[in-house]
C-alpha positions in Angstrom: 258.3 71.1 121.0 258.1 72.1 125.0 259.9 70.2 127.3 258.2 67.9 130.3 259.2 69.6 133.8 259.8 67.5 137.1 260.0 68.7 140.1 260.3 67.9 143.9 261.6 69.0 147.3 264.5 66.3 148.7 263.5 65.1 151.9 265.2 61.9 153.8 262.9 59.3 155.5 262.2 62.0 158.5 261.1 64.2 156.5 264.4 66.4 156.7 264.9 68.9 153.7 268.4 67.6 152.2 269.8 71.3 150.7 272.4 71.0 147.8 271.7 67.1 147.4 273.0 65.7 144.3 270.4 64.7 141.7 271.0 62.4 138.9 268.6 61.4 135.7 269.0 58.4 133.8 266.6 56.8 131.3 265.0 53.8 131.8 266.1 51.9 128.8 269.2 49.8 127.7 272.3 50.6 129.6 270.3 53.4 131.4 271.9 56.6 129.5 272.3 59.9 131.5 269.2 62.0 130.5 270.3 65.3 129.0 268.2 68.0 131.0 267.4 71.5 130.6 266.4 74.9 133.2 263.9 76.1 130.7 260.7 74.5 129.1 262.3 75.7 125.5 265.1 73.6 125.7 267.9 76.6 125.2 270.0 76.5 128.7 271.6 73.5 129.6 271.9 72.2 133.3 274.7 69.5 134.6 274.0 65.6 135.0 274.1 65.1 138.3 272.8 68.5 139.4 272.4 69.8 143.3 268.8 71.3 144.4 269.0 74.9 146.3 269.6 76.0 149.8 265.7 74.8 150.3 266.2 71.1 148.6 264.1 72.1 146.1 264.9 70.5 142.4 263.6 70.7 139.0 264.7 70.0 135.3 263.2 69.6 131.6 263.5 67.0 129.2 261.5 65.3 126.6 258.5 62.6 127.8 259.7 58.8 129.3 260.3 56.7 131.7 262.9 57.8 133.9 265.5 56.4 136.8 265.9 59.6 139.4 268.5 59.1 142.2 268.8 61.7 145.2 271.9 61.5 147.3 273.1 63.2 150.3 275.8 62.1 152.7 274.8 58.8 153.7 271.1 59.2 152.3 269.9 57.7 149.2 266.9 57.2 147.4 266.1 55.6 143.8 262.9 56.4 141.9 262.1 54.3 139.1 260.1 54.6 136.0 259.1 58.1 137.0 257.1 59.2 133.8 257.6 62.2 132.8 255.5 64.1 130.1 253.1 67.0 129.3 250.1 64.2 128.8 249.5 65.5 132.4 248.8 68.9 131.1 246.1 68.4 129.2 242.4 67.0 129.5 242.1 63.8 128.3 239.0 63.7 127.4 238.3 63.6 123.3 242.0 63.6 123.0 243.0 62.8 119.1 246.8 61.2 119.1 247.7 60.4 115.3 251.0 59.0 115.0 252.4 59.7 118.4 254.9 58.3 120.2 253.9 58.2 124.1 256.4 55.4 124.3 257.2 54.8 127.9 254.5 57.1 129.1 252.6 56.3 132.0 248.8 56.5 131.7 248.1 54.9 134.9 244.9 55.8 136.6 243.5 57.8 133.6 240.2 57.7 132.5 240.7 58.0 128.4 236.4 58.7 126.7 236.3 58.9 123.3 240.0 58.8 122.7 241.0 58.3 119.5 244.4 56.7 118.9 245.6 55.9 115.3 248.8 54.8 114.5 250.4 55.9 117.9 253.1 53.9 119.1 252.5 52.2 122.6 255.8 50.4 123.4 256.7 50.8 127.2 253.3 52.1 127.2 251.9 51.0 131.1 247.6 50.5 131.0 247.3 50.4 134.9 244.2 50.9 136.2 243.1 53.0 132.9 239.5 52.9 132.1 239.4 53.3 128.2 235.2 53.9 127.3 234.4 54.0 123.6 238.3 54.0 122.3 238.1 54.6 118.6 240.2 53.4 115.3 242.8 51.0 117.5 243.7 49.6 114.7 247.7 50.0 113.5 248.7 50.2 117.5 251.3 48.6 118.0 252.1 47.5 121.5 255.1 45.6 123.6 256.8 46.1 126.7 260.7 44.5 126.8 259.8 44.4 130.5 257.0 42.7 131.3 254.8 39.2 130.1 251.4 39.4 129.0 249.3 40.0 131.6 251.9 39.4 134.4 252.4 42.4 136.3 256.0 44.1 136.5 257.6 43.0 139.5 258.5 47.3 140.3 255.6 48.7 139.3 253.1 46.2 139.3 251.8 47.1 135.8 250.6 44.9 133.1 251.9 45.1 129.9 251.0 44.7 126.3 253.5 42.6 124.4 253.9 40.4 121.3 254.5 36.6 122.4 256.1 35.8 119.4 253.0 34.6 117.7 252.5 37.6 116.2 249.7 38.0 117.9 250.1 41.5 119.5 248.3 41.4 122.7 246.5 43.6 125.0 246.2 43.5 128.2 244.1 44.9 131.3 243.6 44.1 135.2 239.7 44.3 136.2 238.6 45.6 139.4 239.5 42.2 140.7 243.1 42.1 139.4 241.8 40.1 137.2 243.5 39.9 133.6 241.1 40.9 130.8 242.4 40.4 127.4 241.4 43.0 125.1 243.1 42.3 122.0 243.0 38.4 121.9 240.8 35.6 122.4 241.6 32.0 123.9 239.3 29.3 125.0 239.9 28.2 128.5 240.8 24.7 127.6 244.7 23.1 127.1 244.3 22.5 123.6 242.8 25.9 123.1 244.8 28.2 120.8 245.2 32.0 120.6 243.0 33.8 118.2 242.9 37.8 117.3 239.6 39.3 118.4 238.9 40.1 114.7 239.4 36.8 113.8 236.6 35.7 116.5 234.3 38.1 115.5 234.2 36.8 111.9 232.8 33.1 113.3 229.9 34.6 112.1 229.0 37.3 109.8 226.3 39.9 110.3 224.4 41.2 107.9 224.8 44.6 108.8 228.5 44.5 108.3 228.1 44.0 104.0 225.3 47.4 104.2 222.5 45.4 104.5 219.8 47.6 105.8 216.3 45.4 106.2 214.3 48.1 106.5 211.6 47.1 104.2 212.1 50.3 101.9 216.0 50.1 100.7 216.7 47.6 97.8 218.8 44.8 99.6 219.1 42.4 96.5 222.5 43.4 95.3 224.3 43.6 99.0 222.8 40.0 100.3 224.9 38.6 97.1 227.6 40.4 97.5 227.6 38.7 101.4 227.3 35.0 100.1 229.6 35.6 97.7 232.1 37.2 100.2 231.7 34.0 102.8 232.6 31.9 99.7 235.8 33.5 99.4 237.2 32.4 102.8 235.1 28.9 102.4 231.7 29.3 103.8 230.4 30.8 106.7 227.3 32.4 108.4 225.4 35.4 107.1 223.1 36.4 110.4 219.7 38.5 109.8 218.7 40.0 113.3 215.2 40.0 114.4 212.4 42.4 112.7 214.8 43.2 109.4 212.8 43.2 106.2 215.0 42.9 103.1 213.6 44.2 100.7 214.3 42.0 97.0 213.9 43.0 93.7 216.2 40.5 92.1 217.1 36.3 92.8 219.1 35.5 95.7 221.5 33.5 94.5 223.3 30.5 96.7 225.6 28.4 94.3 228.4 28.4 97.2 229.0 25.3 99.5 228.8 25.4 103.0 227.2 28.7 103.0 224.1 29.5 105.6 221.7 32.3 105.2 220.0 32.3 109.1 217.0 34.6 110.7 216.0 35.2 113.7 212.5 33.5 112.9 210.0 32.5 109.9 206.9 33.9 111.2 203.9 31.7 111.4 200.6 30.7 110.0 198.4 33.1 112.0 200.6 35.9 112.3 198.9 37.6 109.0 197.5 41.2 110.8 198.9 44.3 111.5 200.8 43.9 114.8 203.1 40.7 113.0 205.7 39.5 115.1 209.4 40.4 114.8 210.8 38.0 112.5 213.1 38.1 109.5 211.6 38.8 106.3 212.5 38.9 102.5 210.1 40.7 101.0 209.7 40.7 97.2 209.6 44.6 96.3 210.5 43.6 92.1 208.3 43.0 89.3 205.7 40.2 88.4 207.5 37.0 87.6 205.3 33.7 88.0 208.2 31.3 87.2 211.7 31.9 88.9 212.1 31.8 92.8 213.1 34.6 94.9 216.0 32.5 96.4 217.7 29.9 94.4 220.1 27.3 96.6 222.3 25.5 93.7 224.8 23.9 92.2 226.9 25.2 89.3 226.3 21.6 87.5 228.0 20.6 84.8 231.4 18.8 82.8 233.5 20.3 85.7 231.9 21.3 88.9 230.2 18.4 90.9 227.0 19.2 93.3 227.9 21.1 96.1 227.2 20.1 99.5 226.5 22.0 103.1 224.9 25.5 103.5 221.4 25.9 103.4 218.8 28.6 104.9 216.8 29.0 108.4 214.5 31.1 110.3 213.4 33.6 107.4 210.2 34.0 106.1 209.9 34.7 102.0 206.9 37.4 101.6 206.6 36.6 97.7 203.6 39.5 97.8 201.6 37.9 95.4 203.3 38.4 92.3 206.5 36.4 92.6 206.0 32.6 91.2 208.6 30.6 93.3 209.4 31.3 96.8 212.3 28.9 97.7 213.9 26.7 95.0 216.8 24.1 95.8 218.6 22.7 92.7 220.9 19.6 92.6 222.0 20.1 96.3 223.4 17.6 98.9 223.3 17.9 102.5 221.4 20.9 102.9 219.9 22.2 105.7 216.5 24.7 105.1 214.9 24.5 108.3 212.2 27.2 109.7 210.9 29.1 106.5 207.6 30.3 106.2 206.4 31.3 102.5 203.4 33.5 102.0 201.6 34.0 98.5 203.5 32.5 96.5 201.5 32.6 92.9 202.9 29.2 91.4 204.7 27.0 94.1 206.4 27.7 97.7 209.2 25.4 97.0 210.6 24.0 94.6 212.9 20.8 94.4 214.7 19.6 91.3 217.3 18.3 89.8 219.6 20.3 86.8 221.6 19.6 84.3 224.0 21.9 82.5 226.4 20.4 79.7 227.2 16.5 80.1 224.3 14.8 82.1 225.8 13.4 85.4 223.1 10.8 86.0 222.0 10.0 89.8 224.9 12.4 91.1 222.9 15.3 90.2 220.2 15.0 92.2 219.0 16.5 95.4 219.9 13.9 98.1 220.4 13.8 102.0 219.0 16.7 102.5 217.3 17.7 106.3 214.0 20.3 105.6 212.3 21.0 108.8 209.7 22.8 109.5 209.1 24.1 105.7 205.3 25.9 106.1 203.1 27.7 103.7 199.9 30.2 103.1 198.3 30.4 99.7 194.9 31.2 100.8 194.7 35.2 101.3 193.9 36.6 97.3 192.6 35.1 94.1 196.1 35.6 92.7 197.6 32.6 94.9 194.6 30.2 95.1 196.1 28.2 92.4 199.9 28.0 93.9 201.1 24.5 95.5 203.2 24.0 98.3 206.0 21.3 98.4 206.7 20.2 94.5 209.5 17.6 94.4 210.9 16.9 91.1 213.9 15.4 88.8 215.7 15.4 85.3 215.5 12.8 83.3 218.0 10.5 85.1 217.7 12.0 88.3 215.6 12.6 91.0 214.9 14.1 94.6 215.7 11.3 96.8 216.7 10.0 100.2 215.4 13.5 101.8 214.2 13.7 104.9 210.9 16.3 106.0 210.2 16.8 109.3 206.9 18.6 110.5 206.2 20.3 107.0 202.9 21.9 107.1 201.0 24.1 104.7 197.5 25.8 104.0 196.5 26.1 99.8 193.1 26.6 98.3 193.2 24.9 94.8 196.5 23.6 94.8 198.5 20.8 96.0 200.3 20.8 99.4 202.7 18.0 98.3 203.8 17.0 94.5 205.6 14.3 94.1 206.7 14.3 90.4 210.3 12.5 90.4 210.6 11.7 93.9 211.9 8.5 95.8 212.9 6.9 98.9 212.4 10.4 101.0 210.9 10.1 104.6 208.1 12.5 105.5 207.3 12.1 109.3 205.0 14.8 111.6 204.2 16.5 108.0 200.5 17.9 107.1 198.6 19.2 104.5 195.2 21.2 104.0 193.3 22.1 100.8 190.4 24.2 101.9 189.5 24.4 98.1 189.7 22.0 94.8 193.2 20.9 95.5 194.7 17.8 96.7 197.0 17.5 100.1 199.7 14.8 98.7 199.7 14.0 95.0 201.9 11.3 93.5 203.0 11.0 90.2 203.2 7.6 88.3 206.7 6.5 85.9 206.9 8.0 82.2 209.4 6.0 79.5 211.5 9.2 79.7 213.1 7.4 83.0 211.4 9.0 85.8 210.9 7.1 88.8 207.4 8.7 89.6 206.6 9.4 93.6 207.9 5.9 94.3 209.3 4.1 97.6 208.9 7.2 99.8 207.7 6.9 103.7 204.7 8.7 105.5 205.4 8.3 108.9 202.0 10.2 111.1 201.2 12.4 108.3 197.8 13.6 108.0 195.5 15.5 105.3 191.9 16.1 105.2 189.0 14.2 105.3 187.4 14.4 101.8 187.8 11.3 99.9 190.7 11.8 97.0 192.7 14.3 98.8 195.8 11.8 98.6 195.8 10.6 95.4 198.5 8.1 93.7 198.5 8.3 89.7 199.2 5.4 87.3 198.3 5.0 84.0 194.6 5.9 83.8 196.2 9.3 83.8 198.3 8.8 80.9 201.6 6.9 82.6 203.5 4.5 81.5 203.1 2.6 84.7 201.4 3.2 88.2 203.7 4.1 91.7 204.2 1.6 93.5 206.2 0.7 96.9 205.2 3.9 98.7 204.6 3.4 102.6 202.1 5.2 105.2 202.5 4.5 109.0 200.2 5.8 111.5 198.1 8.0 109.5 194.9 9.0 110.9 192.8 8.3 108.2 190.0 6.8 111.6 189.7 10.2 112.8 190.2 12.7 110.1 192.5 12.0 107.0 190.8 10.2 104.0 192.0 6.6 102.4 194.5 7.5 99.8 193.1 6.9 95.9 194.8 4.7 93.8 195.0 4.7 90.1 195.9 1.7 87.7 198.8 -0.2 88.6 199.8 1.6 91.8 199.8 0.4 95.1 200.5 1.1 98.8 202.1 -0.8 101.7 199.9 0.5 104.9 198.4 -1.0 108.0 195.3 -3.3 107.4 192.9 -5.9 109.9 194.7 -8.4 111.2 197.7 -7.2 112.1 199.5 -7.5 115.2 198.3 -5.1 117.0 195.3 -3.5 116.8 193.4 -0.6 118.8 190.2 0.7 117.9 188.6 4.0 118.8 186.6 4.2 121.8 182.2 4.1 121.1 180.4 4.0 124.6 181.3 2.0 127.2 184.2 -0.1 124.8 187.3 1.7 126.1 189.8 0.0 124.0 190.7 -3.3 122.5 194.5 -5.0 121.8 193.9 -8.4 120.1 195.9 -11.4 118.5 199.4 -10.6 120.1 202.3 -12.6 119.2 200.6 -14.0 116.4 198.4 -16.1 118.7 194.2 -16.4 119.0 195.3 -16.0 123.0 194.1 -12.1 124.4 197.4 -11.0 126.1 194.9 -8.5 127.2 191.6 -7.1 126.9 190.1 -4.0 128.1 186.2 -4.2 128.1 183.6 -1.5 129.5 181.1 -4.3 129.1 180.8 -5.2 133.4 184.7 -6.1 133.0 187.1 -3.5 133.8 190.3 -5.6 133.1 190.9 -9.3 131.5 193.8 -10.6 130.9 193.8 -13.8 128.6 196.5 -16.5 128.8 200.2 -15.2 127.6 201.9 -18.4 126.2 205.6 -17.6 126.0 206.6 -20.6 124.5 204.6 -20.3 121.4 206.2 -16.9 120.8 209.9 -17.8 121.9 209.2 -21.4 119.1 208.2 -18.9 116.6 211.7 -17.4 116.1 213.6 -19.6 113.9 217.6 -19.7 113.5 219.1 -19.1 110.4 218.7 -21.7 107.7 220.5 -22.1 104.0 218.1 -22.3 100.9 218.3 -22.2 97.8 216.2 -19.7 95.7 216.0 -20.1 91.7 216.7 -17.0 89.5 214.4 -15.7 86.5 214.4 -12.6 84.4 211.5 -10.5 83.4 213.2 -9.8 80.2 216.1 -11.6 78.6 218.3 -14.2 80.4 220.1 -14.6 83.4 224.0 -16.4 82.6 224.9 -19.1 85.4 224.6 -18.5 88.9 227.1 -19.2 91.4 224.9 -18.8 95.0 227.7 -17.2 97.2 225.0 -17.3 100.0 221.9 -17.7 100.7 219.9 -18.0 104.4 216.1 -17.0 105.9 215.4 -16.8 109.5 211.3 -16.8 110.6 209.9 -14.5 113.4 206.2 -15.9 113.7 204.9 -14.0 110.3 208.1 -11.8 109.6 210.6 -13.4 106.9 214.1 -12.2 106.7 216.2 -13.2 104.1 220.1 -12.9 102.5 221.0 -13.9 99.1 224.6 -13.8 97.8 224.9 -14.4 93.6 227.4 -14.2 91.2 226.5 -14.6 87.2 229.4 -16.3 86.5 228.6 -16.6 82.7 226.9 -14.7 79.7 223.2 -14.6 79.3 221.3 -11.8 77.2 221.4 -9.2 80.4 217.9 -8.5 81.8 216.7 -5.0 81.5 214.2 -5.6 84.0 213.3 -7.2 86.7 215.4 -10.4 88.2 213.2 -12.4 90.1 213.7 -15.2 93.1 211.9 -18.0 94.5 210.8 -17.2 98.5 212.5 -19.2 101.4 208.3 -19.5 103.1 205.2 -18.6 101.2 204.4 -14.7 101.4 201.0 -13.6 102.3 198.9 -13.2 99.6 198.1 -10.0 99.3 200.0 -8.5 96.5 203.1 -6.6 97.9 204.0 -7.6 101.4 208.1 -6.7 101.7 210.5 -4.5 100.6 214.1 -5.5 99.1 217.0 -3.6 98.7 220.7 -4.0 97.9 223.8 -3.7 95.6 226.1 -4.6 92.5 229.4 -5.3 93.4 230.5 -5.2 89.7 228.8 -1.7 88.6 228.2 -0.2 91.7 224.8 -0.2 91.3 221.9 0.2 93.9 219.3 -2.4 94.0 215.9 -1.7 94.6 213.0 -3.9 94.6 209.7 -5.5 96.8 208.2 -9.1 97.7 205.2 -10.3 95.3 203.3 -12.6 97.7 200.8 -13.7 95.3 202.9 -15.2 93.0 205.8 -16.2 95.7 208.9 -14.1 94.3 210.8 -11.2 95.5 211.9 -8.5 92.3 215.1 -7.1 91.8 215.8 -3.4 89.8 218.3 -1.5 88.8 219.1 2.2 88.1 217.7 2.6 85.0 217.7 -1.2 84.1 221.3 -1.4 84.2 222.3 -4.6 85.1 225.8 -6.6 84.6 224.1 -9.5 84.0 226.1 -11.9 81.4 229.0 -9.8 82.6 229.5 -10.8 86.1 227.5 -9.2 88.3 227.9 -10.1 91.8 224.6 -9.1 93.4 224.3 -8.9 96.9 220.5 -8.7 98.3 218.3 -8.4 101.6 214.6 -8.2 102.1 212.0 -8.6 104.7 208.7 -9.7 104.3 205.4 -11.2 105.7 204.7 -14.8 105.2 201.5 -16.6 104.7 
């Protein structure tokens, strides 16, 4: 190996040549050892520690690359260099330099520009970074770095360098100055907060996975079935995580996509939209199906692996990707016994049987209610079945169960589809979910909303679920509730629709035999009808009174206002008051009852009542209904109030709704399970309008 040479003329601060000073070399490590120099680059001849330069003060040596302590004296003069690097590095052109497994400890690569530098496994200790502008550095990984001179980013108090150490975390650490003398750490990341702790840049970088990293190409032609799996399956081995599509990929799948992992998210950069159908489509991320024809499984498939031992799993979901089914593949999205998911932003086009698909599955011992698919957010779920014969059939939204569970306490938000002879929404098995902003519109034979009644194998039908300003089209029947004209065992009932438009465009819902709907009729509270000629808007009968609060009029009156009595409207608000209800059963016998609590408090029209029972001996048990006298006569117009509540002693949720016409509020239970003559403590709220 050659040598490193140094080399320099002694001169005092006058600039004087010093002939014959005395040189000495020591190394700048522990106890600062004499450096053992040589006259020739080879290494073979030997000079003195301390040597003297010539008669011109000119002195040289060669020794092996470091960091070095060089002392000139002469006389009274004396002059310390420290650190003095000393190595060939200078020799050579940096640029594309390969170091594999070198030592450059102690070397100085101040002020060096380093491109395309590749340094693997080199050993950096004593290493100084000053200045060093380090573009495209390649395979850093195995480096190890540390100074036993400096802090982290704290510049040696000599040289003014920063070093790289390890601060005992293990975290090796890099560090750099800006042009600012700034510290910029390279290797490490820390939030700029007190409680903030010190993460590797690797370890940052994986808060997120992209799909490029797992050989996912998205370039509409390479099959990406098998490496999307592999990625979800990967983020399930460290608990979850992230798998990012960037804008304008187009995976093509031949297989399912398969998400049986919690707290795993599969997110695009955007689902496409309705109109977006041509040739110059916008840049969003696509799956497209590229497999064979297959009319009954979905191209992605978010589950749970339920049965004896695994439970439904919870978190995860999918976003901002749009599902090309291509007109051959039967199911485009398809969530299965989930909780807590999030699918928000999905756009499916021509799917040939359904776009999504919501039920509930059971594998091995039936888990009841705790299979289903509950508390779940979809947003913004949209679909196209319009384009080719193939699709016209296809529905958009289908919610459905097992037979002892269901899709339930859901919540859609500003869902909207387009089908020709299917239904936008199916609501087989579906209960208590909210749908609020969401449309529908069957250009063809199909329905928009379609509700299914209760069959004896236990299904709960498309029961107790909120419309909250949804709209469908104008043709009479396009929201249709089935009961038992179409071969149920009893109609769906307790369903509620606020604010639909039915004045200006959507039709008034259908109902079959023995189902029924809570909605907004004459007479209520507040009223505003559309403006006809010079009638710009009406609010009657506020308060409950036959007083106008106000009244708008075109008729020669620009603005009325009627009298406002606030003391009929403060004397309609009762306080709180004990009664005491009596207790029936549909079918079989109540035991005795021990009223715990029971109190009503009137707001003009608007009853709310409490009721606290225990059975505190044995009857037969109803399977049905339990039924209870009203505080104040309900309106008489069928249902008028929901109820809602729970069994202490089976843990039970009740369900239920106010029967004005015949004065009594009804009471069910999951499956008519009810403690009854085993006591049951129930425990039971309900609101309702009085006569």
């Amino acid at each position: 190996m050659a040598l490193a040479r140094w080399q320099a003329t002694i001169v005092d601060e006058d600039g004087t040549i010093l002939p014959g000073a005395s040189v000495e070399v020591r190394q700048e490590t522990g106890g600062s050892p004499l450096a053992v120099l040589f006259s020739d680059r080879a290494g073979v001849t030997s000079i003195g520690n301390p040597f003297v330069a010539d008669a011109e003060g000119f002195a040289a040596f060669h020794t092996t690359g470091g960091a070095y302590k060089i002392i000139a004296t002469s006389g009274a003069f004396s002059r310390t260099w420290r650190y003095v690097a000393v190595g060939t590095m200078a020799e050579q052109d940096s640029n594309d330099v390969a170091i594999t497994g070198g030592d450059i400890s102690g070397v100085d690569l101040g002020n060096v520009n380093i491109v395309n530098g590749i340094f693997t496994d080199g050993l950096f200790l004593n290493a100084a970074l000053t200045d060093a502008t380090i573009t495209d550095f390649l395979d850093f990984l195995e480096v190890t770095l540390g100074s036993p001179e400096g802090e982290p980013g704290v510049p040696d108090p000599n040289t003014g360098r920063v070093y790289a150490v390890d601060d005992g975390s293990g975290i090796t650490k890099l560090n750099m100055k800006d042009a600012a003398s700034n510290v910029v750490q390279l290797s490490h990341f820390v939030q700029p907060f007190s409680a903030a702790v010190t993460r590797t840049q690797q370890n940052k970088l994986r808060d997120i996975f992209d799909a490029r990293d797992f050989g996912i190409v998205g370039d509409g032609t390479t099959d990406d079935t098998g490496a999307i799996n592999a990625a979800l399956a990967a983020l399930n081995s460290i608990g979850g995580g992230v798998l990012e599509f960037p804008a304008g990929f187009n995976c093509k799948i031949t297989g399912q996509i398969g998400n049986s992992y919690a707290d795993v998210m599969l997110r695009g950069k955007g689902g496409d939209t309705f109109h977006n159908i041509g040739s110059n489509k916008l840049a969003a991320t696509r799956f497209t199906w590229g497999g064979a024809t297959d009319n009954a499984t979905a191209m992605v498939l978010i589950s749970s692996p339920f049965n004896a031992a695994n439970q439904v799993l919870n978190g995860g979901g999918i976003e901002g990707i749009m599902l090309d089914c291509n007109r051959v593949k039967g199911i485009g999205l398809q969530v299965l016994s989930r909780r807590q998911l999030v699918c928000r932003n999905i756009f499916i086009l021509d799917a040939t049987n359904r776009a999504y698909y919501f039920n509930c599955g059971v594998t091995g011992t039936d888990h009841g209610e705790d299979s289903g698919n509950q508390d779940c957010l979809f947003e913004r779920l949209m679909w196209r079945s319009i384009d080719d014969a193939s699709v016209f059939s296809a529905h958009g939204l289908y919610l459905a169960g097992s037979s002892n569970a269901n899709t339930s306490f859901n919540k859609f938000l500003n869902c909207d589809g387009v089908t020709q002879n299917g239904t936008g929404y199916i609501l087989d098995n579906a209960d208590n979910n909210v749908f609020e902003g969401c449309r529908s519109f069957a250009i063809g034979t199909g329905l928009d909303f379609d509700l299914f009644g209760t069959t004896a194998a236990g299904s709960v039908g498309g029961a107790c679920n909120y419309f909250i300003g949804c709209s469908w089209s104008s043709t009479v029947g396009k929201f249709t509730v089935r009961g038992t004209e179409a071969g149920y065992t009893a109609g769906t009932v307790d369903n509620v629709l606020v604010t639909e438009d039915i004045a200006n465009s959507s039709s008034a819902p259908v109902l079959g035999t023995g189902c029924a709907i809570i909605r907004p009729t004459k007479g209520a509270a507040l009223s505003v009808k559309g403006i006809t000629g010079n009638a710009a808007a009406k609010v009657q009968d506020i308060a409950g009174t036959a007083d106008q609060a106000l009244r708008v009029n075109g008729a020669g009156t620009a603005l009325a206002f009627g009298a406002i009595d606030l003391t009929k409207a403060a004397a309609a608000v009762s306080a709180w008051t004990d009664y005491t209800p009596t207790f029936t059963s549909a079918a079989g016998t109540l035991g005795t009852q021990t009223l715990n609590r029971s109190r009503f408090q009137q707001n003009g029209k608007r009853v709310h009542v409490y009721i606290d029972v225990s059975i505190t001996s044995a009857g037969t048990g109803p399977s049905g209904f339990v039924r209870m006298t009203l505080p104040v006569a309900g309106f008489n117009a069928g249902i008028v109030g929901l109820l809602n509540g729970y069994d202490l002693t089976t843990g039970n949720l009740i369900g239920g709704y106010v029967d004005g016409t015949n004065a009594r509020a009804n009471a069910s239970f999951n499956a008519g399970v009810f403690a009854g003559g085993n006591g049951g403590r129930l425990l039971m709220a309900f609101t309702y309008e009085a006569a």
